[in-house]
KOLSE-443703 format. One line per field, with one value per residue (C-alpha): residue number from 1; x, y, z. Coordinates in Angstrom, 2 decimals, decimal comma. Each point is the difference from the previous one (the first is absolute). Layout:
N
num: [NUM_...]
east: [X_...]
north: [Y_...]
up: [Z_...]
This chain:
240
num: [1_2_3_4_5_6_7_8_9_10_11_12_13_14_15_16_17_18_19_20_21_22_23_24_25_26_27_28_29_30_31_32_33_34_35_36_37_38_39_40_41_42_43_44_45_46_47_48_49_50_51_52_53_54_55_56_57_58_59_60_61_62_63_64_65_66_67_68_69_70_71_72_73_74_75_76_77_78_79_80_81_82_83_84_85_86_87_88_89_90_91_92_93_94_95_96_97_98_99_100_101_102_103_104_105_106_107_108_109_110_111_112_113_114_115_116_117_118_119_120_121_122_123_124_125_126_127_128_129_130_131_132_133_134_135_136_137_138_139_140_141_142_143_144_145_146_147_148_149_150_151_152_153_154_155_156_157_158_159_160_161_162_163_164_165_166_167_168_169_170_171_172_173_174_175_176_177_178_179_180_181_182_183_184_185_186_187_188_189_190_191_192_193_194_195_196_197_198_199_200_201_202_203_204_205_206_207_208_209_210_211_212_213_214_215_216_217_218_219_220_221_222_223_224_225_226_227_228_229_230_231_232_233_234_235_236_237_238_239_240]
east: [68,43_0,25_-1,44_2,86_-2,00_-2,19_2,17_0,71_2,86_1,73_2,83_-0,75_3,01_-0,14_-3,66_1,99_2,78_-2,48_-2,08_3,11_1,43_-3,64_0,90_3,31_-1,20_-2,74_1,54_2,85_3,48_3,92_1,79_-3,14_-0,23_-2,35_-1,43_2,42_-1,26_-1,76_-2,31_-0,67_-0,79_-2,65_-1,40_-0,96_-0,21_2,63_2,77_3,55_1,11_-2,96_0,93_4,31_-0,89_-2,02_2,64_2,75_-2,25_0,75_3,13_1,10_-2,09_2,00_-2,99_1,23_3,32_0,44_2,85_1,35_-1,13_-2,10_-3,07_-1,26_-0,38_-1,24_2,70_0,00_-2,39_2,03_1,29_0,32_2,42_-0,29_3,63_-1,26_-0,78_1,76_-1,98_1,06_-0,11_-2,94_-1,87_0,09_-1,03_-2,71_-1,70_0,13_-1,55_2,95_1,51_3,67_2,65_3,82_2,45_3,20_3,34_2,72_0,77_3,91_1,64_2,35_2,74_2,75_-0,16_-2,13_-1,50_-3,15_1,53_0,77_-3,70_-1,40_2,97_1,65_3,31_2,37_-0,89_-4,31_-1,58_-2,71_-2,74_0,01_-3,00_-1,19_-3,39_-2,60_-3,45_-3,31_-3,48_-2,56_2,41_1,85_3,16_0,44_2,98_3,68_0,58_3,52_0,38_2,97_-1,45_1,98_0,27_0,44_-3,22_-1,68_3,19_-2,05_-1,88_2,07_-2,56_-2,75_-2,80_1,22_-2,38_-2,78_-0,04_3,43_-2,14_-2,19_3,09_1,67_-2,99_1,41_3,06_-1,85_1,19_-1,82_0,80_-0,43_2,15_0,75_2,66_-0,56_1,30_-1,92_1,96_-1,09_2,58_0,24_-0,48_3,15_-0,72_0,13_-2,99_-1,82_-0,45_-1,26_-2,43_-0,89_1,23_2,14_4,23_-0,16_-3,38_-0,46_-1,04_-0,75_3,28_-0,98_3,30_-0,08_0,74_-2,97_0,13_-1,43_-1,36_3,58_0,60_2,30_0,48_-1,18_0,05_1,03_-2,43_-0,01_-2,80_-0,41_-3,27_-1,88_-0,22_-2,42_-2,65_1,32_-1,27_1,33_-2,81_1,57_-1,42_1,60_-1,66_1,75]
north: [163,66_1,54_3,80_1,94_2,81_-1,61_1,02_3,35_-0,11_-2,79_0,98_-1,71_-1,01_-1,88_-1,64_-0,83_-2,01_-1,43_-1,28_-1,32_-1,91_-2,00_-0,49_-1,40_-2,34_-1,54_-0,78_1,20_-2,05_1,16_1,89_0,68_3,48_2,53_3,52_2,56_3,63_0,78_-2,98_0,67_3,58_-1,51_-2,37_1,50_3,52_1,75_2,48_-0,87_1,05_-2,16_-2,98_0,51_0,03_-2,71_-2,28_1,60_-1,07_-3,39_-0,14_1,33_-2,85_-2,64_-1,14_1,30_0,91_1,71_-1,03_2,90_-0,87_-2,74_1,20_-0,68_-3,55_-2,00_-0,86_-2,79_0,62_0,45_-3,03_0,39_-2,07_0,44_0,69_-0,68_-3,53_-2,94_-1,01_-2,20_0,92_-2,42_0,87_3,49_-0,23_-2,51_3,04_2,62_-2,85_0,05_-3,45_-0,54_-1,52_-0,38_-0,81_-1,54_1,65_-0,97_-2,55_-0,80_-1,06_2,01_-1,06_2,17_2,46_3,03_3,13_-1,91_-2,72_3,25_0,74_-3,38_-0,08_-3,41_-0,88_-0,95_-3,30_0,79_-0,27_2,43_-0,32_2,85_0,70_2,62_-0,25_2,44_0,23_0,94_1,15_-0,85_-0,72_3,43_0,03_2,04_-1,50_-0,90_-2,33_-1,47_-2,26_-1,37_-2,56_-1,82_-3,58_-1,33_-0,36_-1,05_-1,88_-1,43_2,92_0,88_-3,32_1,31_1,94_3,55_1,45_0,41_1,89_-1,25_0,42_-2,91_-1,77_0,89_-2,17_-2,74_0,45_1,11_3,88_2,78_3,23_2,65_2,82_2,35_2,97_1,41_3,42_1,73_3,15_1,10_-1,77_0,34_-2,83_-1,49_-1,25_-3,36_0,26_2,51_-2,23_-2,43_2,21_1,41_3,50_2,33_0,65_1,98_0,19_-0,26_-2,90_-0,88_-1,81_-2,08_-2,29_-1,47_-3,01_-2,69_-1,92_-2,76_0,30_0,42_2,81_-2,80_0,66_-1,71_2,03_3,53_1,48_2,98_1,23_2,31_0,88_1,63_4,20_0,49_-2,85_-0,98_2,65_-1,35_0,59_0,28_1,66_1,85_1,17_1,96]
up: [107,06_3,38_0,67_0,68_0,90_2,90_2,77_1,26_2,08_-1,51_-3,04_-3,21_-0,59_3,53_-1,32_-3,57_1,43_2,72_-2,98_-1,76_2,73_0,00_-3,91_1,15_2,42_-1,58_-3,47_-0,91_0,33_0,81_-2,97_-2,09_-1,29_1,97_-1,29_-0,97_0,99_-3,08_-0,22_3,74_-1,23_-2,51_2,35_2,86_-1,83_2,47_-0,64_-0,77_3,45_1,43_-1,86_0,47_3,85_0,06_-1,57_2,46_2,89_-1,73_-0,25_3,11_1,92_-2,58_-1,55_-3,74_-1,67_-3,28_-2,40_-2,10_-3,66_0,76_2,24_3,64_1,54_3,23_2,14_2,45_3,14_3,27_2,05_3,49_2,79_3,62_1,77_3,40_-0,59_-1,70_-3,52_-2,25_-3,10_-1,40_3,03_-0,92_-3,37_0,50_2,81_-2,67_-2,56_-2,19_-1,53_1,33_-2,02_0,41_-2,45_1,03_-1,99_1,45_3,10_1,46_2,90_1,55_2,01_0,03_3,12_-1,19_1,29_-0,18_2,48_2,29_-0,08_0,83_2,50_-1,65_0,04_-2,82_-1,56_0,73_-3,41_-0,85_-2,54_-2,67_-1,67_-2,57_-0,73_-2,07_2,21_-2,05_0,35_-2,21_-2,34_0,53_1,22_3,10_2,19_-1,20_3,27_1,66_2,70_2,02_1,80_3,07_-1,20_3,59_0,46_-3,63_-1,04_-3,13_-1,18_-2,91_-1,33_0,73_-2,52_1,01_-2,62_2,78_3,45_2,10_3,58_-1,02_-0,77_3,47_1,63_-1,36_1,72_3,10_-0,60_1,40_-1,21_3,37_-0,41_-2,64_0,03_-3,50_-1,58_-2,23_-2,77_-3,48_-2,46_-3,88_-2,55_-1,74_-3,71_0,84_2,72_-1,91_-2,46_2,27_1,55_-3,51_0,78_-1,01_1,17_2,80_1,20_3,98_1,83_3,81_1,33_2,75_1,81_3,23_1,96_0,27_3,72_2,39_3,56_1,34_-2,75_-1,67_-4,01_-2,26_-3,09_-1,39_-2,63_-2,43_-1,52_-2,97_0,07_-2,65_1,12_-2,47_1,38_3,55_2,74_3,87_3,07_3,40_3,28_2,96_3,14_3,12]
């Protein structure tokens, strides 16, 4: 056990949720149970106040939530996306050393006009691809994902495997993805996606939408993105 009392100007409670955070990352695995206040009392031989701050320190970094009733457990470790660069999804993952999956829920073709056909500026009689798809992590799920997809230039994709990242299946099709306009807002779960994303009615997520283009800024799909809140944290820089 670590000595608590070998530093004089930093808090223990700082030292305590240091120490625990080392715990974390060297054994310990999403969802398992974590000290509650009075067993972090006995351990380290600290007040109540000592030990309640220590856990808020926790919790407010989104390392640990308690559950009313049940105790205090590990939540999933932050996942970060740049916004200043187009990442595919895999790519992303596989940087942070996370396994990517996607699951494929729904596909259709769409070909009566839409406000999707607006976006991708189509005209009546233009089929779009609609897909719904549920992205994961690890085997987490993190992302409930839809596409509208411009079929003018990937006529046959609706045969494809679309269980795996659609930029690697754009080369095929020699489609390069080099513009983005996205839109990012705080949204709240329906039941239908919170079940998906194992989460409750309600809670927030990190709604991304935008328009996907070529070179000459021509679309080729419209995405949005429901993006875990509670796991998903988006880097971007701004200079003068």
């Amino acid at each position: 056990m670590i000595d608590i009392n070998n530093s004089l100007h930093t808090p223990k409670y700082i030292i305590i949720a240091a120490n625990i955070k080392e715990i974390i990352d060297t054994g310990m695995n999403v969802g398992e149970r974590i000290y509650s206040e009075k067993e972090l009392m006995k351990k380290y031989g600290v007040s109540s106040t000592t030990a309640r701050k220590a856990l808020e320190v926790l919790r407010n970094e989104n390392i640990i939530e308690r559950i009313q009733g049940k105790g205090t457990f590990i939540l999933q470790k932050r996942i970060y996306r740049t916004l200043k660069k187009i990442l595919s999804y895999t790519e992303n993952m596989e940087k942070q050393n996370i396994l990517p999956a996607t699951k494929v829920l729904e596909k259709s073709i769409i070909s009566g006009y839409t406000e999707y056909h607006k976006k991708l500026l189509l005209s009546p009689g233009d089929k779009i691809l609609k897909l719904k798809r549920v992205k994961f992590g690890n085997n987490i799920p993190l992302s409930v994902d839809y596409r509208y997809i411009n079929l003018k230039y990937c006529p046959d994709i609706f045969e494809k495997d679309l269980n795996t990242s659609l930029y690697k299946i754009y080369e095929q099709y020699n489609i390069k993805i080099a513009h983005a306009k996205q839109y990012l807002r705080v949204s709240f779960l329906n039941s239908s996606d919170a079940k998906l994303l194992n989460c409750k009615k309600g809670d927030p997520v990190i709604h991304i939408e935008g328009v996907l283009s070529l070179e000459d800024f021509t679309p080729i799909e419209y995405e949005e993105n429901l993006w875990n809140g509670r796991i998903f944290q988006f880097q971007f820089e701004t200079s003068l």
